[in-house]
mmCIF file of the N, C-alpha and C atoms, coordinates in Angstrom:
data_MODEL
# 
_entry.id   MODEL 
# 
loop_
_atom_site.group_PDB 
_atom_site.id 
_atom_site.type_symbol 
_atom_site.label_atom_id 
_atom_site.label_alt_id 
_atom_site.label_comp_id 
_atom_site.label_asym_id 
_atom_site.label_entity_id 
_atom_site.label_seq_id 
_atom_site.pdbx_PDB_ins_code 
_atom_site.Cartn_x 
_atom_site.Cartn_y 
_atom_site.Cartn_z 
_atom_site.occupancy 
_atom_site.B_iso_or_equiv 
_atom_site.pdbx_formal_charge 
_atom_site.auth_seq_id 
_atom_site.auth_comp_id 
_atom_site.auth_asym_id 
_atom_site.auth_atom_id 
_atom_site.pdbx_PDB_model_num 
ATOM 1   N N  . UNK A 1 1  ? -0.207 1.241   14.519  1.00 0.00 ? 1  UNK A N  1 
ATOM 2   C CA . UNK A 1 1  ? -1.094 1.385   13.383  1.00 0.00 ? 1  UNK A CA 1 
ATOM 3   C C  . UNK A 1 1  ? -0.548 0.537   12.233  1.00 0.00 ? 1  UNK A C  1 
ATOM 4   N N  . UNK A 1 2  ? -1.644 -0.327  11.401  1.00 0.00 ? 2  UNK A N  1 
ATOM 5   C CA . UNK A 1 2  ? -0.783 -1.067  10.762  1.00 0.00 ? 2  UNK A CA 1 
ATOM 6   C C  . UNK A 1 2  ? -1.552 -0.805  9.566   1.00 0.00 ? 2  UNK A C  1 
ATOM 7   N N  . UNK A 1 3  ? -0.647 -0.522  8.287   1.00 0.00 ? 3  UNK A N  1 
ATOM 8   C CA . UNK A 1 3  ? -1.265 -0.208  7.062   1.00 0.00 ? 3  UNK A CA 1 
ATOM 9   C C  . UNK A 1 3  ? -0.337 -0.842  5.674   1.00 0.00 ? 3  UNK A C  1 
ATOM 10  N N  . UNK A 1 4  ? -1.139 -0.928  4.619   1.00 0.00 ? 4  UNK A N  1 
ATOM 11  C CA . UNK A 1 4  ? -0.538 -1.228  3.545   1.00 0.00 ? 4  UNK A CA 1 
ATOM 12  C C  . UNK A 1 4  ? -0.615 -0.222  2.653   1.00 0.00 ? 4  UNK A C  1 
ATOM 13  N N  . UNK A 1 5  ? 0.694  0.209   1.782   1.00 0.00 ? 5  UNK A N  1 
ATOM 14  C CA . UNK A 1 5  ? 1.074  0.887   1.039   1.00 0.00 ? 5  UNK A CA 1 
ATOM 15  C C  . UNK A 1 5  ? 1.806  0.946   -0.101  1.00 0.00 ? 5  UNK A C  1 
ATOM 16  N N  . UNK A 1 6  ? 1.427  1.228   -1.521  1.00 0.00 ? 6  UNK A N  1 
ATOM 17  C CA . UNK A 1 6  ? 2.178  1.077   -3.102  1.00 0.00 ? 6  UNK A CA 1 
ATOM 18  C C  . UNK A 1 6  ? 3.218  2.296   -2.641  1.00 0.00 ? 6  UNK A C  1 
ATOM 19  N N  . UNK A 1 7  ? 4.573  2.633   -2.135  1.00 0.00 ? 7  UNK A N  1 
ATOM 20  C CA . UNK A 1 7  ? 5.571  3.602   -2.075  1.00 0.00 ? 7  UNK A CA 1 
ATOM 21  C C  . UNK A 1 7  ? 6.229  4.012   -3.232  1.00 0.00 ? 7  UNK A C  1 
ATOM 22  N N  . UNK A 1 8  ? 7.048  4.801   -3.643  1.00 0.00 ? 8  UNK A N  1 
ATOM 23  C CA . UNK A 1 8  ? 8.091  4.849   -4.696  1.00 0.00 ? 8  UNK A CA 1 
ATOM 24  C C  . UNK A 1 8  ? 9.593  5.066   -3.845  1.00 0.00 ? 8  UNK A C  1 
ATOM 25  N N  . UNK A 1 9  ? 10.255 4.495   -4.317  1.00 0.00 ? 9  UNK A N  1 
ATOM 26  C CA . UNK A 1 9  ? 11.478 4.216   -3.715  1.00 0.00 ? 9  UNK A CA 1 
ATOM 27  C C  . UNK A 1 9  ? 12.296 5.495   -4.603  1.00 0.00 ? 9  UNK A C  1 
ATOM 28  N N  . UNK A 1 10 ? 13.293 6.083   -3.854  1.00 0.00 ? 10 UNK A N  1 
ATOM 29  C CA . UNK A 1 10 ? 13.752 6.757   -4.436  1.00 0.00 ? 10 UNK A CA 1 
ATOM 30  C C  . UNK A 1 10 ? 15.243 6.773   -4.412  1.00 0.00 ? 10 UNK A C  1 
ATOM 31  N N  . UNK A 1 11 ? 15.561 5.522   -3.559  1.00 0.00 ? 11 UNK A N  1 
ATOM 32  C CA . UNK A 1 11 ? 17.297 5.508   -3.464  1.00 0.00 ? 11 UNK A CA 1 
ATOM 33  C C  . UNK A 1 11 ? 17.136 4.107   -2.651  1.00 0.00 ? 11 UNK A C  1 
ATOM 34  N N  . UNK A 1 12 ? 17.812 3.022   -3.159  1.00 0.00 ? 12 UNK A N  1 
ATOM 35  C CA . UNK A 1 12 ? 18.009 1.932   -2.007  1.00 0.00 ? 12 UNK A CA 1 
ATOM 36  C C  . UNK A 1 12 ? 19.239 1.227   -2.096  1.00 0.00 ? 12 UNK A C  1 
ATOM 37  N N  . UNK A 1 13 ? 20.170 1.062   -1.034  1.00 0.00 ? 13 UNK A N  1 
ATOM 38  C CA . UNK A 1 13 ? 21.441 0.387   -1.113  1.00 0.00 ? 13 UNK A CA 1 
ATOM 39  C C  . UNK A 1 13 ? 21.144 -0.669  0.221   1.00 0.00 ? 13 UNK A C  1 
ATOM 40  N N  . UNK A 1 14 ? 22.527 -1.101  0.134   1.00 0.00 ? 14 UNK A N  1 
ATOM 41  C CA . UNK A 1 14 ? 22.264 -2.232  1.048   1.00 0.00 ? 14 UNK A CA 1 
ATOM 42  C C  . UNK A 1 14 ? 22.017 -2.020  2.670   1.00 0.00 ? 14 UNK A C  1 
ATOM 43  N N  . UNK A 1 15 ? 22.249 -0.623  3.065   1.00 0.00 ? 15 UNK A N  1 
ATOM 44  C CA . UNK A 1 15 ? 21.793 -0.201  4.913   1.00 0.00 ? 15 UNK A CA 1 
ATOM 45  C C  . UNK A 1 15 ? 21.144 -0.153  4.864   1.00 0.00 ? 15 UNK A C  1 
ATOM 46  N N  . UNK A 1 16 ? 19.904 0.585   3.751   1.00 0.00 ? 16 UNK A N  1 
ATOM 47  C CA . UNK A 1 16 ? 18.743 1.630   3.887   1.00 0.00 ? 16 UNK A CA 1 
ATOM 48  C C  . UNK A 1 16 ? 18.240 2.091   2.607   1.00 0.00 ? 16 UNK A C  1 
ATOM 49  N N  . UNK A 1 17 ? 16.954 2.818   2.753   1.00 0.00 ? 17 UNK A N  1 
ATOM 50  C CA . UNK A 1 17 ? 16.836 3.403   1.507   1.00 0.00 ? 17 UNK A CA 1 
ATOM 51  C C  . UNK A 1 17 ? 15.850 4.637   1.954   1.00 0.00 ? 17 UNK A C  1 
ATOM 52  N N  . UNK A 1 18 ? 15.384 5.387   0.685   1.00 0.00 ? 18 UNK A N  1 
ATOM 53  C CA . UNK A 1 18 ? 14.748 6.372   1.009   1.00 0.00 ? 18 UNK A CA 1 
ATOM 54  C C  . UNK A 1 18 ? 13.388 6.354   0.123   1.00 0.00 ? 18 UNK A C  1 
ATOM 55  N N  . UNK A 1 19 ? 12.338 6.645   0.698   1.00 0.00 ? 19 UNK A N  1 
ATOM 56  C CA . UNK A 1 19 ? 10.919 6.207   -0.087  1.00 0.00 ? 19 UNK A CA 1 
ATOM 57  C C  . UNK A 1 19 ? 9.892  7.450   0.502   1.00 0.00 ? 19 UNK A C  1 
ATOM 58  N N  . UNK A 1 20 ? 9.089  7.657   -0.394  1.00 0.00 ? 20 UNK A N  1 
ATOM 59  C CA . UNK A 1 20 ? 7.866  8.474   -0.195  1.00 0.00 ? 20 UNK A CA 1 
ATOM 60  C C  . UNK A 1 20 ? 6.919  7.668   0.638   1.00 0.00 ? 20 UNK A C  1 
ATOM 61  N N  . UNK A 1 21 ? 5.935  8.414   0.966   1.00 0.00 ? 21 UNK A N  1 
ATOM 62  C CA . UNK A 1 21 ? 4.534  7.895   1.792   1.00 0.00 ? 21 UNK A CA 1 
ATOM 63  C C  . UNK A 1 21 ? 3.818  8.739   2.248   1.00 0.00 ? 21 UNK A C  1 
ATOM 64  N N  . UNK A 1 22 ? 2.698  8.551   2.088   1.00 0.00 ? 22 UNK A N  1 
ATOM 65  C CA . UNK A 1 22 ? 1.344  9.779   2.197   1.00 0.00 ? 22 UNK A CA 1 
ATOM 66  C C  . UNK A 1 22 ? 1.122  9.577   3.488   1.00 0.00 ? 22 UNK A C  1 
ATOM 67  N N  . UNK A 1 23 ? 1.633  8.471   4.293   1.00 0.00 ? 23 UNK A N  1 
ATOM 68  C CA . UNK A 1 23 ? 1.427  8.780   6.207   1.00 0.00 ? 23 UNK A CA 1 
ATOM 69  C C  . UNK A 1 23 ? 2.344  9.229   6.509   1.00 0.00 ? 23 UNK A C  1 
ATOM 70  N N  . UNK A 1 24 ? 2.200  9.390   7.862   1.00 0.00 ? 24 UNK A N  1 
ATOM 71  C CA . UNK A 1 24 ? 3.105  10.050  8.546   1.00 0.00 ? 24 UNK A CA 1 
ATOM 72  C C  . UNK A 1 24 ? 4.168  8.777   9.652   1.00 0.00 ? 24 UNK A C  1 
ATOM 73  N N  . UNK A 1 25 ? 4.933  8.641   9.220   1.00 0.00 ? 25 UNK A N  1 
ATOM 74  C CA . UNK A 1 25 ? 6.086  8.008   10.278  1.00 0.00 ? 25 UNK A CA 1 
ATOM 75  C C  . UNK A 1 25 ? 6.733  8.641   11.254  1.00 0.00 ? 25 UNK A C  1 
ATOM 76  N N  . UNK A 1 26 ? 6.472  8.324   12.488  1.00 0.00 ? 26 UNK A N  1 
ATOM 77  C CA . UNK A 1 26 ? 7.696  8.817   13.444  1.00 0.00 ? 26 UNK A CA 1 
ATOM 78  C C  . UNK A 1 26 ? 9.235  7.909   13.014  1.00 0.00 ? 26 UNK A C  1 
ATOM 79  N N  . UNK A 1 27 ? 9.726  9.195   14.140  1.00 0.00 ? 27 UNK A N  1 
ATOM 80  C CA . UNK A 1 27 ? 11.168 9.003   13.787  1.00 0.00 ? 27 UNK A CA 1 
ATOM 81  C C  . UNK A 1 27 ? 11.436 7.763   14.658  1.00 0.00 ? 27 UNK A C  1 
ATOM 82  N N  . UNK A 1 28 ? 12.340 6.740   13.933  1.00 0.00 ? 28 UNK A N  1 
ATOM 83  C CA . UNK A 1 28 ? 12.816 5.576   15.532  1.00 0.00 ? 28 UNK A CA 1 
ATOM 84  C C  . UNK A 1 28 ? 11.332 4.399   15.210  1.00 0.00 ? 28 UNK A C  1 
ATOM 85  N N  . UNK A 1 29 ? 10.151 4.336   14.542  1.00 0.00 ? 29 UNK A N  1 
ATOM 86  C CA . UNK A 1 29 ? 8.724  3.557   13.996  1.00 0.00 ? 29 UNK A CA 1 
ATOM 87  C C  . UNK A 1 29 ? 9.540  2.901   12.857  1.00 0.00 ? 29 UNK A C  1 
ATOM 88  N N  . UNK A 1 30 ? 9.538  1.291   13.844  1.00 0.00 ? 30 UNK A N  1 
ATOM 89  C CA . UNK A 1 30 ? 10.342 0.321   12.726  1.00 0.00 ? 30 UNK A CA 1 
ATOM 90  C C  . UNK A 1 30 ? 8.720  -0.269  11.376  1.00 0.00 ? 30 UNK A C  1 
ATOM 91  N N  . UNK A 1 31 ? 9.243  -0.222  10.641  1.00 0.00 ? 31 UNK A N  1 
ATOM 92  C CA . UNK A 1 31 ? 8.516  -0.421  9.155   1.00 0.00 ? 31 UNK A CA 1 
ATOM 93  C C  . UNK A 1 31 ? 9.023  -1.568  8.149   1.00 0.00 ? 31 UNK A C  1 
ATOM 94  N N  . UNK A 1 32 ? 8.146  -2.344  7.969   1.00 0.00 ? 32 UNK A N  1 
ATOM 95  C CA . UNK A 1 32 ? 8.539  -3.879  6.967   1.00 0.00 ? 32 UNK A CA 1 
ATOM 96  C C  . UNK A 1 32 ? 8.037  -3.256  5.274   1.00 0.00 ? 32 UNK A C  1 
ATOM 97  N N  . UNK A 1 33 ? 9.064  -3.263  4.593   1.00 0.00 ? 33 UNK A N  1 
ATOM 98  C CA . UNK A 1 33 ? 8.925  -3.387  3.075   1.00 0.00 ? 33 UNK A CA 1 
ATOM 99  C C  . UNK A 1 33 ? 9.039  -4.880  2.347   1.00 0.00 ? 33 UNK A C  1 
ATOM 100 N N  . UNK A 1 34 ? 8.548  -4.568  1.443   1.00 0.00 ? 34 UNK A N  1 
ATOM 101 C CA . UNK A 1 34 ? 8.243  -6.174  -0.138  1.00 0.00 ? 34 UNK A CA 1 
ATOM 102 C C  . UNK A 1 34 ? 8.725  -5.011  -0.827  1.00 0.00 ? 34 UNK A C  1 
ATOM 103 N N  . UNK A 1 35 ? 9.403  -5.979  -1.851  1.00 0.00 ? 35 UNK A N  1 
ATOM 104 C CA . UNK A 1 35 ? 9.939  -5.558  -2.745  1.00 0.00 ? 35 UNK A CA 1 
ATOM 105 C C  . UNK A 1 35 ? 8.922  -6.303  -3.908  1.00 0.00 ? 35 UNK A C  1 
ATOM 106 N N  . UNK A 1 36 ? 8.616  -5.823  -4.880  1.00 0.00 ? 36 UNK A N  1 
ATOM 107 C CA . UNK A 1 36 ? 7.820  -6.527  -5.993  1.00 0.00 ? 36 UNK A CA 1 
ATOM 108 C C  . UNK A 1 36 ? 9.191  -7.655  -6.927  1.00 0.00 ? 36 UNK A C  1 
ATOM 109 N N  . UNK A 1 37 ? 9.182  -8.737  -6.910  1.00 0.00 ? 37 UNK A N  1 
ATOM 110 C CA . UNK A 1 37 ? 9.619  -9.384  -7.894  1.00 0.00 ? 37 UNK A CA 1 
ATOM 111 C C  . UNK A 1 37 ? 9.748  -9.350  -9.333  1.00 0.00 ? 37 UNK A C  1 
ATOM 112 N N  . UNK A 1 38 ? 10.496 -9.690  -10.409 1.00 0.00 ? 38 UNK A N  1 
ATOM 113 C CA . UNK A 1 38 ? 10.123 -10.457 -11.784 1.00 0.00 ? 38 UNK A CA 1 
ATOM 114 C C  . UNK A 1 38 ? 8.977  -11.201 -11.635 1.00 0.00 ? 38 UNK A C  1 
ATOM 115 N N  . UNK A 1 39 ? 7.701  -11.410 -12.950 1.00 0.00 ? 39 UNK A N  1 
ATOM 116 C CA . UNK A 1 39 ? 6.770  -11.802 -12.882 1.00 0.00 ? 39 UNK A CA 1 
ATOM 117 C C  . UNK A 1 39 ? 6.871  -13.266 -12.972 1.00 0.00 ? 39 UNK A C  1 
ATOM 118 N N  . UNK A 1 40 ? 6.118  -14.329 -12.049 1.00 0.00 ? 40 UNK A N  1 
ATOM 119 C CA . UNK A 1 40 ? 6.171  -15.397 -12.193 1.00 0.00 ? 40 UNK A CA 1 
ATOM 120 C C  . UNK A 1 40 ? 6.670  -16.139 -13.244 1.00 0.00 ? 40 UNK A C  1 
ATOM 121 N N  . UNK A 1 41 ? 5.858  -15.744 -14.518 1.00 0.00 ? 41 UNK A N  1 
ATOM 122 C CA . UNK A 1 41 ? 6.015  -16.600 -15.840 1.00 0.00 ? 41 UNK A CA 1 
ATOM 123 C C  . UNK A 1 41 ? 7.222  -16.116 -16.235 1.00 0.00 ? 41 UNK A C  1 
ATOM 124 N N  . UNK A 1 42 ? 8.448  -15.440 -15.851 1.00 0.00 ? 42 UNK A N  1 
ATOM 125 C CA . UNK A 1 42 ? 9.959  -15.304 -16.331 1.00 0.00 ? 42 UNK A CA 1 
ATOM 126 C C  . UNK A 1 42 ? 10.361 -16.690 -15.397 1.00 0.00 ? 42 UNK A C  1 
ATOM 127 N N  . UNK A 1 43 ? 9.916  -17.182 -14.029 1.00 0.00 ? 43 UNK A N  1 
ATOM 128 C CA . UNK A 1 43 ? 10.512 -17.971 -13.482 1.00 0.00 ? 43 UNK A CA 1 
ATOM 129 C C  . UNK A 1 43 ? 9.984  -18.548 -12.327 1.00 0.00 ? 43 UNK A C  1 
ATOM 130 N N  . UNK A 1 44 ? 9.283  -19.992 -12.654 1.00 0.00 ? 44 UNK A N  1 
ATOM 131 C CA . UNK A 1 44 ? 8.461  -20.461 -11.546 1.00 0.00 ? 44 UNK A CA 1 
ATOM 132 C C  . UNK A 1 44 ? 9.442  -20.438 -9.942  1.00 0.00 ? 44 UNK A C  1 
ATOM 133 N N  . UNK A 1 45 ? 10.267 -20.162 -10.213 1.00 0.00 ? 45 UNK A N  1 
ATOM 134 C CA . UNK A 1 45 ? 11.102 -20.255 -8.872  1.00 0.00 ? 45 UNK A CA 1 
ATOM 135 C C  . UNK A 1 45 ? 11.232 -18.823 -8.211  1.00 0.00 ? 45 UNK A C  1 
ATOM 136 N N  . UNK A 1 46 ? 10.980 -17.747 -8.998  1.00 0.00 ? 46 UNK A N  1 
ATOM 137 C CA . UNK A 1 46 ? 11.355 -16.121 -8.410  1.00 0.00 ? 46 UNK A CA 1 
ATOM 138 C C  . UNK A 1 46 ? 9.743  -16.099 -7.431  1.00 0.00 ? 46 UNK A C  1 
ATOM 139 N N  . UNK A 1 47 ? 9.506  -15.889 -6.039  1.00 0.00 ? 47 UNK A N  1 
ATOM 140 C CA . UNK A 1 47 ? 8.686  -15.167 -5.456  1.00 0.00 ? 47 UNK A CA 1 
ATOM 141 C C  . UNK A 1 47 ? 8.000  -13.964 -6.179  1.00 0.00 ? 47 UNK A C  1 
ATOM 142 N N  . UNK A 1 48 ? 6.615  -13.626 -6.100  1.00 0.00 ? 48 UNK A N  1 
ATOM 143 C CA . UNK A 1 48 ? 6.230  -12.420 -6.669  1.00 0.00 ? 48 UNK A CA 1 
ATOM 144 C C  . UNK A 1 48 ? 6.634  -11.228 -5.876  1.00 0.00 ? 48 UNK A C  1 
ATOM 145 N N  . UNK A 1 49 ? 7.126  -11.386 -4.745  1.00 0.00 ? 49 UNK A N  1 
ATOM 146 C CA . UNK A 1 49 ? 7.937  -10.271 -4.022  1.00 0.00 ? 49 UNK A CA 1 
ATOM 147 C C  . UNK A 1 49 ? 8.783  -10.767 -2.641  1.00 0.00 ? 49 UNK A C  1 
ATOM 148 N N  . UNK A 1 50 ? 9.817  -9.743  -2.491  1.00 0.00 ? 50 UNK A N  1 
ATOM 149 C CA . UNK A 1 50 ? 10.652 -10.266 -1.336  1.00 0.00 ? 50 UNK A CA 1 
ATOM 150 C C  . UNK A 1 50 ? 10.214 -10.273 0.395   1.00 0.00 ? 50 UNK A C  1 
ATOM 151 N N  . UNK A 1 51 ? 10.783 -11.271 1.076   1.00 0.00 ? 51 UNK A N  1 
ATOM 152 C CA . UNK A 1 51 ? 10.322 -11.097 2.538   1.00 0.00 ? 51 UNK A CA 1 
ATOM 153 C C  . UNK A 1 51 ? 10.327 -9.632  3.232   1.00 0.00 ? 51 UNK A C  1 
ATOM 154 N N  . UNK A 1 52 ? 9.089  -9.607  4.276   1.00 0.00 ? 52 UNK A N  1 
ATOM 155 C CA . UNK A 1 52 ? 9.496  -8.245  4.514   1.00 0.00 ? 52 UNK A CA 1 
ATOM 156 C C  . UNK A 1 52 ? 11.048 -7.850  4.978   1.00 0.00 ? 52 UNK A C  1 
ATOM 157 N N  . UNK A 1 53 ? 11.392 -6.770  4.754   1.00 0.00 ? 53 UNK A N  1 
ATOM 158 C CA . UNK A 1 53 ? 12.440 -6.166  5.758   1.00 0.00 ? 53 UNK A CA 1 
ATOM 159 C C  . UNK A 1 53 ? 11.695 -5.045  6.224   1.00 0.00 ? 53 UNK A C  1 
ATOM 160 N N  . UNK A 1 54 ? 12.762 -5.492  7.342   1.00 0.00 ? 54 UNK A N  1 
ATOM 161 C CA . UNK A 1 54 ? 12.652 -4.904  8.559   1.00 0.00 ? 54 UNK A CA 1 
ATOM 162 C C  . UNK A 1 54 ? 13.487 -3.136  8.701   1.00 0.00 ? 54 UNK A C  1 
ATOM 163 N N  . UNK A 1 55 ? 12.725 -1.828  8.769   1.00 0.00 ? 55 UNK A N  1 
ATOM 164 C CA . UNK A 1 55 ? 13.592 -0.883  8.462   1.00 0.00 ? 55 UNK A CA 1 
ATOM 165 C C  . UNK A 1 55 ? 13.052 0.588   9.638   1.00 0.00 ? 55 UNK A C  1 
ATOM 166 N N  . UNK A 1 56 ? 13.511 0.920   10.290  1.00 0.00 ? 56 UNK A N  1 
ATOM 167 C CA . UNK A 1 56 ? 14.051 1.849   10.918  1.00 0.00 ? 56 UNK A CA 1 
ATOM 168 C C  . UNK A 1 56 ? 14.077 3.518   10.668  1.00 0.00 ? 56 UNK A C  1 
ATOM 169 N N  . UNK A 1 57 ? 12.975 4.393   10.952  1.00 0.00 ? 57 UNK A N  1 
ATOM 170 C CA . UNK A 1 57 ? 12.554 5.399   9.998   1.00 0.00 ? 57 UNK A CA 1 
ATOM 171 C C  . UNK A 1 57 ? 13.837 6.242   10.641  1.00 0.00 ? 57 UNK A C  1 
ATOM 172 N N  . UNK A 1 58 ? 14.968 7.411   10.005  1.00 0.00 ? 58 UNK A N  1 
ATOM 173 C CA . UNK A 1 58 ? 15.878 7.964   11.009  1.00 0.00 ? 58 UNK A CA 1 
ATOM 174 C C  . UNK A 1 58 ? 15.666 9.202   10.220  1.00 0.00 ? 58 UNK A C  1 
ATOM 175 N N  . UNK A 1 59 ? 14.996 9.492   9.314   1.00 0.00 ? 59 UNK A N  1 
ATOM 176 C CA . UNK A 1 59 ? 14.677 11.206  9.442   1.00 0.00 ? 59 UNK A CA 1 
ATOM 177 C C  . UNK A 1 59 ? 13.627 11.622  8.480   1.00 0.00 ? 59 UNK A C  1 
ATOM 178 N N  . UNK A 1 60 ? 12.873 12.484  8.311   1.00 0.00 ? 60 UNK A N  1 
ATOM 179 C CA . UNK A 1 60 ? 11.973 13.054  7.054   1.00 0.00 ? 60 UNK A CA 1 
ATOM 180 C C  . UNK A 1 60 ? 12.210 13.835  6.759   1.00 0.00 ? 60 UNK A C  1 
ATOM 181 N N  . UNK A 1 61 ? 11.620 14.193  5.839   1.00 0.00 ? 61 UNK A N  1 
ATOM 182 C CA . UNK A 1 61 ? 11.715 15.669  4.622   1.00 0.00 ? 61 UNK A CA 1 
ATOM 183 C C  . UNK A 1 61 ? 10.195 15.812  4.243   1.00 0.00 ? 61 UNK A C  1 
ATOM 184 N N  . UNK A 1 62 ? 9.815  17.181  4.469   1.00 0.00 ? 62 UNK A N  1 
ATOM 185 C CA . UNK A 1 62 ? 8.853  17.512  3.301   1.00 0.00 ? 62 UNK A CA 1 
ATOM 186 C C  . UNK A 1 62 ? 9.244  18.282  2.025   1.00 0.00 ? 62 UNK A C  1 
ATOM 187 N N  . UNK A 1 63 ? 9.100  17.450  0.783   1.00 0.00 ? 63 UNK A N  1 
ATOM 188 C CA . UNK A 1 63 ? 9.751  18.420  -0.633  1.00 0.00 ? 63 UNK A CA 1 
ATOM 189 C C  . UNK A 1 63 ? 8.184  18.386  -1.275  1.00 0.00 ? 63 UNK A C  1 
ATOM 190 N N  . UNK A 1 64 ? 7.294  19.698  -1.322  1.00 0.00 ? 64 UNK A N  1 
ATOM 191 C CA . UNK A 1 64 ? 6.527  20.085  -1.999  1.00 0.00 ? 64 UNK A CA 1 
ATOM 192 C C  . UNK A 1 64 ? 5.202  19.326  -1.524  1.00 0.00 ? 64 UNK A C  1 
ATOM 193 N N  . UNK A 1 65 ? 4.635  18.449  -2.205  1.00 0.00 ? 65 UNK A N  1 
ATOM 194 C CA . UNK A 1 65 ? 3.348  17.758  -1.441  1.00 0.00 ? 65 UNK A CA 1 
ATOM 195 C C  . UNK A 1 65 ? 3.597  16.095  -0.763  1.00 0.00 ? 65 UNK A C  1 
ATOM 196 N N  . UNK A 1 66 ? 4.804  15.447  -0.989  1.00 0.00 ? 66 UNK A N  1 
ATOM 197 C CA . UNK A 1 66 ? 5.528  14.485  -1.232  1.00 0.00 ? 66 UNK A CA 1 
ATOM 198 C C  . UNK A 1 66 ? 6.099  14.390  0.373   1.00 0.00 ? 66 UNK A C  1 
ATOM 199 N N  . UNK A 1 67 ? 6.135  13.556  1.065   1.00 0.00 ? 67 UNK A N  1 
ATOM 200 C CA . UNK A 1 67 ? 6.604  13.059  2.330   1.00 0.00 ? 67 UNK A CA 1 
ATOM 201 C C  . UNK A 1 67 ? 7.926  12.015  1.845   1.00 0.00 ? 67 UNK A C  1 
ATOM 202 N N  . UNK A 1 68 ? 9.312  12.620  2.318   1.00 0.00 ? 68 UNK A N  1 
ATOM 203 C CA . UNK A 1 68 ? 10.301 11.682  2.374   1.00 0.00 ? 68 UNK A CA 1 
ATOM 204 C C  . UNK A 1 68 ? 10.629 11.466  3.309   1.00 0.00 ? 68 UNK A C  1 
ATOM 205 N N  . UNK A 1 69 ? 11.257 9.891   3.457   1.00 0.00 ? 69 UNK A N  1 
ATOM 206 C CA . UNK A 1 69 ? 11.769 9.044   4.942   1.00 0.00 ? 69 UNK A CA 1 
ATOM 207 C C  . UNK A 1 69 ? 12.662 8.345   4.334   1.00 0.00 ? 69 UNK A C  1 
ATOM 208 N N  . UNK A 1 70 ? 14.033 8.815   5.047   1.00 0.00 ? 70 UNK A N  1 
ATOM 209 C CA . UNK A 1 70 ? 15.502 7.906   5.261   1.00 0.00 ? 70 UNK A CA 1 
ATOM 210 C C  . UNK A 1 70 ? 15.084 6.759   6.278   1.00 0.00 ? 70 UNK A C  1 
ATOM 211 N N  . UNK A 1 71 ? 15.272 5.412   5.682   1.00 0.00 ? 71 UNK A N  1 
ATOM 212 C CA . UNK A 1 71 ? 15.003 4.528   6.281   1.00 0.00 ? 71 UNK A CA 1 
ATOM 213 C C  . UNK A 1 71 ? 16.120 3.559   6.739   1.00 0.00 ? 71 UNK A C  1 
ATOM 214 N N  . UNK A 1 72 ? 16.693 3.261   7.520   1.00 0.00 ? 72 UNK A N  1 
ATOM 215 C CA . UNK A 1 72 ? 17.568 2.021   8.323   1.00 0.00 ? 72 UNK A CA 1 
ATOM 216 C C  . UNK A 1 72 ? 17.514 0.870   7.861   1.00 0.00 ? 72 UNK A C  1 
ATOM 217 N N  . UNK A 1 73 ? 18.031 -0.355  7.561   1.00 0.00 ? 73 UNK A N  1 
ATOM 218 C CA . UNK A 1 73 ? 17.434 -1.406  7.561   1.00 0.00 ? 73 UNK A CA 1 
ATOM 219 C C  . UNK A 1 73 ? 17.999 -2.295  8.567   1.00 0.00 ? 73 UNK A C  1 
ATOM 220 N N  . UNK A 1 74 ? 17.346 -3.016  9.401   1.00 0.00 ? 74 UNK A N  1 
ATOM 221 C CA . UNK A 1 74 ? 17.194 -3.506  10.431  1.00 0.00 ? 74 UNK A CA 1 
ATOM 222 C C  . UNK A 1 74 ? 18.788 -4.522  10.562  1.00 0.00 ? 74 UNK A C  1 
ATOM 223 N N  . UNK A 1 75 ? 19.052 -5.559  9.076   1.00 0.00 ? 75 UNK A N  1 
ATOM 224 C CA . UNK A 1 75 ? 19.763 -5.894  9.122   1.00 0.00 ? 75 UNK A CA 1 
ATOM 225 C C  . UNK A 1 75 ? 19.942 -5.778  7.320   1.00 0.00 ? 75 UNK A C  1 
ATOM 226 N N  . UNK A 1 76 ? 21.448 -5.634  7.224   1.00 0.00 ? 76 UNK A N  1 
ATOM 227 C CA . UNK A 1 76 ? 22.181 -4.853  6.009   1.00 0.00 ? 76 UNK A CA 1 
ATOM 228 C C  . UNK A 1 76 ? 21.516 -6.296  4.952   1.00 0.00 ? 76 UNK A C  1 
ATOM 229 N N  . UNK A 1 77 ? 21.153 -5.951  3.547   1.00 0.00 ? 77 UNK A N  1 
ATOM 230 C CA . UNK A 1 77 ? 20.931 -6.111  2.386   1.00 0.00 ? 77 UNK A CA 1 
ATOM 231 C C  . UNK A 1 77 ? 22.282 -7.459  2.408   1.00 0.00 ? 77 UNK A C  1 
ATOM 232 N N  . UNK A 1 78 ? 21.816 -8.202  1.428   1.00 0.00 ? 78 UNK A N  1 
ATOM 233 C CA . UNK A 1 78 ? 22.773 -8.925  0.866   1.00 0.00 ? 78 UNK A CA 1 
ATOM 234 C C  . UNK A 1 78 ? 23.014 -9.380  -0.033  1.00 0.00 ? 78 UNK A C  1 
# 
């Protein structure tokens, strides 16, 4: 199933991070994030957002109406 989604990130380091989402992910359902950039006009050279990565769903939480997923990243941040 392939969908697009505005998330809120709620923790991200360089393995992984952890983000909300109103679908449902299985556990082990690899998932590509963009990161939104600085806006063009600070710097014709900054992308308006980063390549996908590649990330690895390894557990959920339900806290209240809010869906959380610890996510993997495929290959570590740099």
């Amino acid at each position: 199933m392939e969908f697009i989604e505005l998330t809120k990130t709620l923790n991200i380091g360089a393995t992984g991070a952890c983000i909300t989402s109103t679908h449902i992910l299985r556990i082990d359902q690899v998932v590509y994030l963009t990161v939104p950039a600085p806006s063009p006009a600070s710097s014709s050279l900054v992308p308006n957002e980063t390549p996908p990565i590649a990330a690895k769903v390894l557990r959920q939480e339900v806290a209240g109406d809010m869906r959380l997923f610890g996510l993997e990243f495929l290959r570590p941040l740099e």
